[in-house]
C-alpha positions, 0 to 999 in steps of 0.5 A: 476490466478496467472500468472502475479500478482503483489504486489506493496509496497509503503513504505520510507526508514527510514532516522531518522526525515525524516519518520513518523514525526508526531509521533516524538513528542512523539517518538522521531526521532529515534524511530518513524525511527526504527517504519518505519523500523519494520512496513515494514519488517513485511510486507516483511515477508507477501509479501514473503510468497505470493511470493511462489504463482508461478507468483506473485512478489512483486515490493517495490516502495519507497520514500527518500533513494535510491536502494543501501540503500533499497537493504542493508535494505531489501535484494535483490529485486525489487525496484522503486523509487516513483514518485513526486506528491501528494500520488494519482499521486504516485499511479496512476503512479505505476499502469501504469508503473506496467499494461505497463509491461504486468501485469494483476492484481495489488494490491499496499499497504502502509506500516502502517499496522501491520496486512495484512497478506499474505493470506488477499493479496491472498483474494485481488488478488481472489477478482479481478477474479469478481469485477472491484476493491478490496479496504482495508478500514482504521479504520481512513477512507482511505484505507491500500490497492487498487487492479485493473485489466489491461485494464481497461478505463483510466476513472477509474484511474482518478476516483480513483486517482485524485482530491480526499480528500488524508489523510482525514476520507473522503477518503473512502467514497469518493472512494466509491461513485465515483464508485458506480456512475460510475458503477464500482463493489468493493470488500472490505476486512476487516477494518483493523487499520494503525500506524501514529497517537500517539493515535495509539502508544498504538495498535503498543504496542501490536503489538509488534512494539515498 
């Protein structure tokens, strides 16, 4: 099952007052920066422990910066500039070019929430052997995470990706409804809470973050 898998990660390099810039009211530019930072190297450490996985590999998509600046950040890996767009033709783009290199299953994350860990992105690959989708639902009422299998109709990107409520606590429900409708089948994983807001500022304190 893990022949061709592959992790897409979808983070901004932290260019200080250019990321996480609702929190620097209260953080401060340099601090909500240094937050970016930390929030995507933990999950560099859980997509390399995935990695021992023989046949899966982790591509970092990211915006701002550029690969030299990405490759003095995280080391050497695999690294995609984002495409233009709102965050659903950024997604549905990172499919595509991920399913036209020959890639069975793909499972793409953001970078805002402390507690994936590497055997919940092995849940979310498993999950893709039954079901048509496999979806991480936010406390916030997005989702941190959304797995698809190759070949699948161009009709279901287009569900998925585009025309829908992005940064809205209708996001989930949306999804969810488009499919059901469609006759997709989903697996969900657990809710899980991400960091953007400064009222989650208290629950990146306990997790160590700031």
């Amino acid at each position: 099952m893990w022949t061709t898998c592959r992790l897409l990660l979808f983070t901004r390099y932290p260019e200080v007052g250019k990321t996480k810039t609702r929190l620097i009211p209260e953080l401060g530019a340099m601090d909500a920066a240094l937050l970016q930072k930390r929030l995507t190297e933990r999950l560099i450490i859980q997509a390399d422990l995935l990695a021992t996985h023989p046949g899966i590999e982790t591509i970092v998509y990211y915006s701002e910066g550029d690969s030299d600046k990405m490759t003095s950040w995280l080391g050497p890996r695999k690294f995609v500039a984002q495409t233009s767009g709102d965050i659903g033709q950024r997604m549905l783009a990172a499919f595509q070019h991920t399913f036209s290199g020959g890639v069975d299953k793909a499972v793409l994350i953001g970078s805002d929430i402390p507690d994936i860990t590497a055997d919940l992105l092995q849940q979310a690959f498993s999950s893709l052997i039954a079901r048509d989708v496999v979806i991480g639902p936010s406390q916030d009422g997005g989702y941190y995470l959304i797995g698809l299998k190759a070949g699948q109709s161009p009709e279901l990107l287009s569900l998925l990706f585009e025309k829908m409520p992005w940064s809205t606590d209708e996001l989930l429900a949306n999804t969810k409804s488009r499919l059901e409708q469609a006759g997709y089948a989903a697996a969900f994983l657990p809710t899980l809470r991400d960091i953007d807001l400064p009222s989650d500022l208290f629950f990146a304190r306990q997790r160590g973050l700031l």
